[in-house]
N, C-alpha and C positions, 0 to 999 in steps of 0.2 A: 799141658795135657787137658782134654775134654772128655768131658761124659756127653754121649749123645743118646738120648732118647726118643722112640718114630722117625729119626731121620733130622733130628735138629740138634742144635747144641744145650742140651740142658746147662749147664754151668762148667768153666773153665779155671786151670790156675794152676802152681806149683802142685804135685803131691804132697806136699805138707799140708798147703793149705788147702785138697779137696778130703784129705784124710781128716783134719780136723774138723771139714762139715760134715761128714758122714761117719764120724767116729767109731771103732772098733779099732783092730789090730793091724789090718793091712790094707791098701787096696786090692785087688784081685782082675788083671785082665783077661777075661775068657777071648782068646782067640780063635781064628777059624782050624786053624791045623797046629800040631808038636811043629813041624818046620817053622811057620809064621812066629811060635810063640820063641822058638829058639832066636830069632831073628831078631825081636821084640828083647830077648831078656839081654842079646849084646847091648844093643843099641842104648840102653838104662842101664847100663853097669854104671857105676858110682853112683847112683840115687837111689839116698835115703839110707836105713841104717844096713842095710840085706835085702837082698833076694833070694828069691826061690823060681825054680821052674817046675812044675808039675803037670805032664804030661801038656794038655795046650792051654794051661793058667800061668800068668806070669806075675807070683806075690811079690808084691813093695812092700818093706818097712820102714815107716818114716816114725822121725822124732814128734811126738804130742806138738799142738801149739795149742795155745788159747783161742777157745772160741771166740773170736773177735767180732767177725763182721758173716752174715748169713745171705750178703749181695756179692752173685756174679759180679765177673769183669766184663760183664756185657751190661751188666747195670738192674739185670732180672733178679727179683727176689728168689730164694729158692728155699726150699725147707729142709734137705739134707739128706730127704729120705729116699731110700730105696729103691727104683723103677720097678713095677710091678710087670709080672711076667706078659 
């Protein structure tokens, strides 16, 4: 799984381990349409501890890890936070 922000790969990795950079409860995919995201929430059945679909978001919950390491797999530092609107 990737997060892309402007059109690049901000940071990549298991949802475990981009949940435990970005810490809170779930990840959250805003997709473009309810079909896309239904599409999306097959596709991810058995990852993580549940899902949810909610109209066109599709929530992961994953098990906590330990903050271990705050480097991409592309070797980028990255801080965890939030891409700004």
């Amino acid at each position: 799984m990737a997060i892309i922000v402007g059109g690049k790969i901000a940071t990549k990795g298991s949802p475990a381990r981009l949940k435990a950079a970005l810490g809170g409860e779930s990840i959250n995919l805003l997709l473009d349409s309810r079909e896309t995201a239904e599409k999306a929430f097959e596709a991810l059945k058995g990852t993580g501890d549940r899902q949810q679909l909610d109209r066109d978001v599709v929530r992961l919950y994953m098990p906590v890890l330990p903050r271990q390491s705050r480097r991409s797999s592309t070797g980028s530092s990255w801080e965890g936070s939030r891409p700004s609107p």
